[in-house]
N, C-alpha and C positions, 0 to 999 in steps of 0.2 A: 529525504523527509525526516523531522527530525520531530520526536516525545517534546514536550516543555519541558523545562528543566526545571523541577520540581526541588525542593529539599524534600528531605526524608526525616522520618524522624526515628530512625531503627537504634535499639538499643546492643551492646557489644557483642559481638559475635566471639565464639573458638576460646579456647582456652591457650594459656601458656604463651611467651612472646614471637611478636612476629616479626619479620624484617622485609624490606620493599627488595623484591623479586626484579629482574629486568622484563623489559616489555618481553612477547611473545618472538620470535624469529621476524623479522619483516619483513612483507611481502611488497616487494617496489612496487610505487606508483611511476617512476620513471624509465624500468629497466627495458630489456628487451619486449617488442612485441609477438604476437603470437603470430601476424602479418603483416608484412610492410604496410604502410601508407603511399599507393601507389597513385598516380592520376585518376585512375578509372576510377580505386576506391573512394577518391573527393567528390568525384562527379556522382557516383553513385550512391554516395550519402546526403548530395544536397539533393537530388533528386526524392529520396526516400523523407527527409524533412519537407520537402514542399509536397509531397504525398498526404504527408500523414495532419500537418498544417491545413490543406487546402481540405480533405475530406473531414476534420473537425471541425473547423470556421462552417461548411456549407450543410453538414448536419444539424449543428447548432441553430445556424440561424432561421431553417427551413422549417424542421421539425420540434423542437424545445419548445416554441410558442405552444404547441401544440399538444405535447404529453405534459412540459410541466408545466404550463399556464392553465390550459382551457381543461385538460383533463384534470388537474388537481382540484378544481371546483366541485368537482363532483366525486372524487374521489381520490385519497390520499393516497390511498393503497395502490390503486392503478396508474396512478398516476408518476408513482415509484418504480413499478415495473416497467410500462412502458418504456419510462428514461434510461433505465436502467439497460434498456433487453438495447437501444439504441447504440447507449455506449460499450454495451461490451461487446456489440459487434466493430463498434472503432478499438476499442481496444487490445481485440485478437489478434488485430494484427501488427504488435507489439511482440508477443510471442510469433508467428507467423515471422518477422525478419530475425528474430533471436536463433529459433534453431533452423529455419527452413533455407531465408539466407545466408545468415552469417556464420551459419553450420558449428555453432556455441553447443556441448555436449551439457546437458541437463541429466544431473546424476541425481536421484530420490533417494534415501535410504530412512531408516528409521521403523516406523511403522506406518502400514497403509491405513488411511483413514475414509469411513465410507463416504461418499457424495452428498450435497447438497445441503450440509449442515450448517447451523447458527453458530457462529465460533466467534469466539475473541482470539487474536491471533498475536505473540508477540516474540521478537525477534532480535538477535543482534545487528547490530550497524555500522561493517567496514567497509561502506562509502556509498558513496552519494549514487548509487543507481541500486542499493538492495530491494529497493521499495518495489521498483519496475521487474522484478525476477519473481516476484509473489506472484505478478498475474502468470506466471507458465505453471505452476502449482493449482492456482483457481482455475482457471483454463482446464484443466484435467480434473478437477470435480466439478464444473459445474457452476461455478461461485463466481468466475472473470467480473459477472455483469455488477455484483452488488459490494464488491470488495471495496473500502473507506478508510480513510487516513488523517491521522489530524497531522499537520502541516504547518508551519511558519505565516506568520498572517505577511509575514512580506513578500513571500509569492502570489497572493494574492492580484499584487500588482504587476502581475503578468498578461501580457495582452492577449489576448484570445482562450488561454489555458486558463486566467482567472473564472472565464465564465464554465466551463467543462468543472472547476472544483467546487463551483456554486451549486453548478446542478445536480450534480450526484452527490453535493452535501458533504463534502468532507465538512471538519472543523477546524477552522481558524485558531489558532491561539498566540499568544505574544509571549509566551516561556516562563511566566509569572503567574506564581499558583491565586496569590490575592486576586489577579486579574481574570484568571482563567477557569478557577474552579466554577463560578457559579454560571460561564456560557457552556463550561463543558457540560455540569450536569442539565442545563435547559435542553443542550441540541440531543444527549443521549437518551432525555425521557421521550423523547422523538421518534426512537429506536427500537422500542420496546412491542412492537409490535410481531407478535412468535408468525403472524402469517407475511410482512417482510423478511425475504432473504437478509442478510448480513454476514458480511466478513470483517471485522475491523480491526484493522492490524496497525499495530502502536511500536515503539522503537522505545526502549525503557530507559536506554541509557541518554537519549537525548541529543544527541550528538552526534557524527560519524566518530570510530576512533582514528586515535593518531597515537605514536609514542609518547608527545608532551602530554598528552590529556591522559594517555595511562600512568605515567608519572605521577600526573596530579588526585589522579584517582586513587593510586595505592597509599598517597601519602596521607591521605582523607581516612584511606581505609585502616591505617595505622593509627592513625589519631584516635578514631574511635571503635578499634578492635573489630574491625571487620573482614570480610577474607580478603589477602592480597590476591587479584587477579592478574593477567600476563595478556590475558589474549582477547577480554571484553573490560568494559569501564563498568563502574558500580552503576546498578538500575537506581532511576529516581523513582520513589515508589507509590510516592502522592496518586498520578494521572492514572498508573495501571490501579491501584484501590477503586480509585472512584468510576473508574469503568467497568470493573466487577461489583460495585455497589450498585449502578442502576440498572446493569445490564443481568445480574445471577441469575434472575427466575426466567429468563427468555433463552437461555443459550443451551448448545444443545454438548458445545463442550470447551477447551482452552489449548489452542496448538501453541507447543514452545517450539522454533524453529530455529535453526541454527542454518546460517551460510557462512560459505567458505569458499576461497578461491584459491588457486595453484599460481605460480609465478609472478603473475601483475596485477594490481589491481585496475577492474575496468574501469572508465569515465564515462559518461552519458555520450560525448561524442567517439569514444572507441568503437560503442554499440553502432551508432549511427555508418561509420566508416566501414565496419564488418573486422576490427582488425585485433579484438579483444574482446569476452575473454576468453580462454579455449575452452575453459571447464567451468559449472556454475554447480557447487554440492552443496544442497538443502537435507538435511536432517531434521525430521518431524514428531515429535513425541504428541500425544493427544494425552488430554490430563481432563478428567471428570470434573466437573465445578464441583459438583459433591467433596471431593478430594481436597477442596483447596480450604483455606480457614476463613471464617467470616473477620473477625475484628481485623483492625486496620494494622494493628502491631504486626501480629500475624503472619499478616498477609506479606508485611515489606518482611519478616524474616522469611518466610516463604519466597520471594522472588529470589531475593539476593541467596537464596541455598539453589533455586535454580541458576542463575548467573554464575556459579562457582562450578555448577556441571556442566553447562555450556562453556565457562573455561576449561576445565579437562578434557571436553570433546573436543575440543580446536589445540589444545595441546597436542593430544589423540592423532589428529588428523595431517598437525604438519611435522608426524613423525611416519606415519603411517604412508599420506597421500592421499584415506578417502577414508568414509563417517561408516560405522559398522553398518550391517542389514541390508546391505546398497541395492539396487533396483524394483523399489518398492512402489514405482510406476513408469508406465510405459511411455512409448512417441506418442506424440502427436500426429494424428490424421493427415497427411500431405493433400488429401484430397478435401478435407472437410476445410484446410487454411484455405487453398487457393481458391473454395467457392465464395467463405466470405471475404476473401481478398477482391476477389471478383465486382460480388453482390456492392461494396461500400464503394469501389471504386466508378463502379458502373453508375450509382446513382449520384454520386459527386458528380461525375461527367455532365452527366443530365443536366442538375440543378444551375453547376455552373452555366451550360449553353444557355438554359433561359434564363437568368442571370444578364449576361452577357449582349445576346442575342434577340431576345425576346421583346414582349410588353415590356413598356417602361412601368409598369406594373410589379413586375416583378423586384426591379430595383428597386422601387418606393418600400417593398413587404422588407427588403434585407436594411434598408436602412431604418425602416421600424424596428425590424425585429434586434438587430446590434444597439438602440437605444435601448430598449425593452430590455436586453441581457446587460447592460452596462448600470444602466438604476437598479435590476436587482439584486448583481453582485457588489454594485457601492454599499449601499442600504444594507444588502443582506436579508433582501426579501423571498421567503420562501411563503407562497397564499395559504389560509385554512380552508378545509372544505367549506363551502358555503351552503351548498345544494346537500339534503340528507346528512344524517349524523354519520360521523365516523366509522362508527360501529354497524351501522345500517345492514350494509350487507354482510356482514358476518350475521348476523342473529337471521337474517335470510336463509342465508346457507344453512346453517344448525337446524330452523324450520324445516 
């Protein structure tokens, strides 16, 4: 998942000359695995893709008509959670093969943070699966269901997942702040609502890193007096301002989260096959919005003074092996995975039999309902309440 790549517009950092640093240690994408790639593990990873494929496609198309069509009519709010509560029981089980199959050690450290909070959440980016290691973090507060990403509009053009990103609302964007600033601020005044859950977790640097792009980073950062980093790329600082500009008065705080891996970096199909990565170390700071500065200058000196400490923590860490404070949360439930492992698989089964088996009735609903998701992730149709004001039922409740 990758931030838009924003310009910035920060003024010189640090005093006294600086000179371009070599990247950090590198951590191979090609080297040893942590497990063979065995037969079984192929067989058992396409099986786990057509698991996880088939119980998405027949949630979607069964129920989504359902929470986010018929019920958003009548209610925005409900209509959020219901979809919401939907998808993060498919998405449990994402963590569920992370640690329970693949037996991936999920290390916390940092500081414990309490449950069920509104946060804007931002983080480094060495590679393309950090985004999916968040839900084993939300998953243990509470958050898996309402967590949100803004995302590359060319995934969008993904079959079946494009609609899963429509419905839980991530944001689109095309990497171009002209283009993107004024969908980002429409979809986050969307957001604002303090009795919606939210997590929404942003990538500042934009990018996955690589050694050439840190290269290219420091040389930027020399150019214009800013800190040489080693082990993260400079934040673009545009996306994260303007998400702390509509979002300040609703949040309840700002996790800086730092990942880090040991030996290899994983791939989305390592995950799949079980055979990478052995260790996954998340490092959590919780930072008061209060804390943070309002103007925009500010704020991009602000970030990029945090990206200079999450560079010395990943300095820290591949001298060390692990992030100070370490087990700042526990396992996962074996029992509470394998019930909703159970619960989504049981009801995929269903759906598909009658599907399958059934009334041709049932076909006719899934070939509605796949057009019905197909026009409104083209479009990019999300409905207004029609039925009672928005508000309705809050000034109820207060009564």
């Amino acid at each position: 998942m990758e931030f838009p790549s924003l310009t910035s517009s920060q003024g010189p950092h640090g005093n006294g000359k600086q000179s371009i640093d070599p990247p950090g240690p590198p951590i191979r994408t090609n080297g040893p695995r942590h497990r063979p790639l065995t037969p079984i593990r192929r067989c058992r990873g396409v099986l786990c893709l057509v698991i996880m494929l088939l119980t998405a496609f027949m949630m979607m198309v069964y129920l989504s008509p359902i929470t986010t069509f018929l019920v958003r009519l009548f209610s925005v709010h409900y209509s959020r959670r219901s979809t919401c509560f939907l998808f993060g029981m498919w998405l449990a089980m994402w963590p569920f093969l992370f640690e329970k199959v693949n037996q991936t050690r999920f290390i916390f450290s940092g500081e414990s943070v309490p449950a069920k909070e509104r946060v804007l959440l931002f983080a480094n980016h060495r590679t393309e699966v950090d985004w999916m290691y968040l839900w084993d973090f939300a998953l243990r507060k509470g958050r898996l269901q309402c967590i949100k990403y803004m995302l590359k509009k060319s995934l969008m053009k993904l079959p079946v997942f494009n609609w899963s990103f429509h419905l839980i609302e991530f944001i689109p964007v095309e990497r171009k702040w002209e283009i993107d600033e004024s969908i980002i601020r429409r979809r986050l005044s969307e957001f604002k609502n303090p009795r919606d859950p939210l997590w929404l977790a942003v990538f500042p640097e934009g990018t996955d890193y690589t050694e050439k792009k840190c290269i290219r980073s420091q040389e930027y950062a020399l150019e214009h007096g800013l800190p040489i980093l080693k082990n993260v790329l400079l934040p673009k600082t545009k996306g994260f301002n303007c998400c702390l500009q509509e979002l300040r008065s609703s949040l309840d705080a700002v996790y800086d989260i730092t990942i880090a891996y040991k030996h290899r970096l994983p791939t989305f199909l390592d995950n799949v096959y079980g055979i990478d990565p052995s260790e996954v170390h998340i490092h959590i700071n919780s930072i008061q919005v209060s804390d943070i500065p309002t103007s925009e200058d500010k704020v991009a000196d602000w970030l990029i003074e945090r990206f200079r400490l999450k560079d010395e923590l990943l300095s820290n860490f591949l001298t060390l092996g692990h992030f100070p404070n370490e087990g700042t949360e526990g396992d996962l439930s074996t029992l509470k995975c394998l019930a909703n492992f159970t619960a989504v698989v049981s009801v995929t089964g269903i759906l598909t039999y009658l599907t399958l088996f059934s009334s041709v009735w049932f076909k006719v609903f899934v070939a509605f309902s796949c057009a019905l998701l197909t026009i409104a992730t083209c479009y990019s149709i999300h409905l207004p309440q029609l039925i009672g004001s928005p508000g309705m039922s809050a000034r109820v409740k207060e009564a």
